[in-house]
C-alpha positions in Angstrom: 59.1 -74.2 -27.8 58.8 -76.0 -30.8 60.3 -75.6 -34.5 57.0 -74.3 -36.0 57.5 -71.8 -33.0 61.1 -70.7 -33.8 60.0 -70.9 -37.8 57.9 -68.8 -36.9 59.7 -66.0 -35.1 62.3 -66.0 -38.0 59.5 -64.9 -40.3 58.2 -62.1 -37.7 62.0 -61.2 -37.7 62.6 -61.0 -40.9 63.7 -63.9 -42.6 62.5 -64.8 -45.8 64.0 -68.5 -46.3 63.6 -68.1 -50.0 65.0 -64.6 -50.8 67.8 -65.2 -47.8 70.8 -64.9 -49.5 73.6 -63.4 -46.2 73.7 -62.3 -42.8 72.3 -59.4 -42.0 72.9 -58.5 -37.8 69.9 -57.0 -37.2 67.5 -59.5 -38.5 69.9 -61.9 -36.3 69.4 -59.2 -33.4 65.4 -59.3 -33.8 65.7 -63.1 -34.1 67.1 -63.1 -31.1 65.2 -60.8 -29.2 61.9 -63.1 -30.3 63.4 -65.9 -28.8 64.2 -64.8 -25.8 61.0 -63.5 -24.9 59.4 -66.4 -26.0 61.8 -68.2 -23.2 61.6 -66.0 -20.7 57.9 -64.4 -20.5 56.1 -67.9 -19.1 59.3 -67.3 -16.2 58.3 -64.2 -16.0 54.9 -64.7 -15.4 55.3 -66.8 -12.5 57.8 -64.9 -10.7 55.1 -62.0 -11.2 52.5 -64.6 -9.1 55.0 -65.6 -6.7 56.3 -62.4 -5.6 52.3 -61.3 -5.2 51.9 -64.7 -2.6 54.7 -63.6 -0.8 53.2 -60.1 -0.3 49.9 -61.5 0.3 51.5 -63.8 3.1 54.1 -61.4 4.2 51.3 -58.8 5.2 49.3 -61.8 6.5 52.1 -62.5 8.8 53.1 -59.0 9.7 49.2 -58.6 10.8 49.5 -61.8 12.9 52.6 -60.7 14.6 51.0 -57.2 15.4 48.0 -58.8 17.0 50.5 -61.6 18.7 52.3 -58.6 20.3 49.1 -56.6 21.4 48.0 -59.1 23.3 51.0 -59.8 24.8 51.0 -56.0 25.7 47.2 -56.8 27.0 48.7 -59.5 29.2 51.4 -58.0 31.0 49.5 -55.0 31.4 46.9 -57.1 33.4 49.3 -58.7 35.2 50.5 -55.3 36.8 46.9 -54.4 37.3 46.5 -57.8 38.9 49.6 -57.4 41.2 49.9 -53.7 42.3 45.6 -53.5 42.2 43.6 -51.3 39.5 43.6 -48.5 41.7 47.2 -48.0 42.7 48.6 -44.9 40.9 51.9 -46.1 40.0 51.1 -50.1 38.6 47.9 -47.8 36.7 50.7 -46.0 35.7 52.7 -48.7 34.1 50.0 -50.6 32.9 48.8 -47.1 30.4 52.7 -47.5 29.3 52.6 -51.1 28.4 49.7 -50.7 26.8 50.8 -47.7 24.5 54.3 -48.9 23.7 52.2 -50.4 20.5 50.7 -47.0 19.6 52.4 -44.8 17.4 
């Protein structure tokens, strides 16, 4: 922020450097106000972009892990398939379990 820039906000406040003759609070209170959301709002615009990356790569993620545990599912249910045989009732049985423990 530069002096022109903080000049400037005193004039968009209120102050009139050649009538200025006392304090008067609320021109002080608008001053203020000016200054600090001149200070904060480039801040606040990046926080604004960050926190949309993180949800960007936080669903990202979650979608990875979801696939990551499906095929785990997928595997295990295999194996059973593979060790008790596709037609036995009861590893057929555990296999449609492990399989749907990731359907709601």
């Amino acid at each position: 922020m530069t002096r022109d820039d903080i000049i400037k906000m005193a004039r968009e406040a209120g102050f009139n450097p050649v009538s200025y003759t006392g304090a008067n609070l609320e021109l002080f209170e608008r001053f203020a106000a000016l200054v600090a959301d001149s200070a904060i709002k480039p801040w606040a615009d990046q926080l604004d972009a960050e926190r949309k990356r993180f949800s960007e790569y936080n669903e990202m993620v979650v979608g990875a892990m979801q696939d990551v545990r499906r095929d785990e599912r997928e595997a295990c249910a295999k194996a059973v398939e593979d060790y008790c045989g596709a037609w036995d009732d009861e590893g057929y049985a555990l296999a449609t379990a492990i399989r749907s423990k990731g359907e709601k």
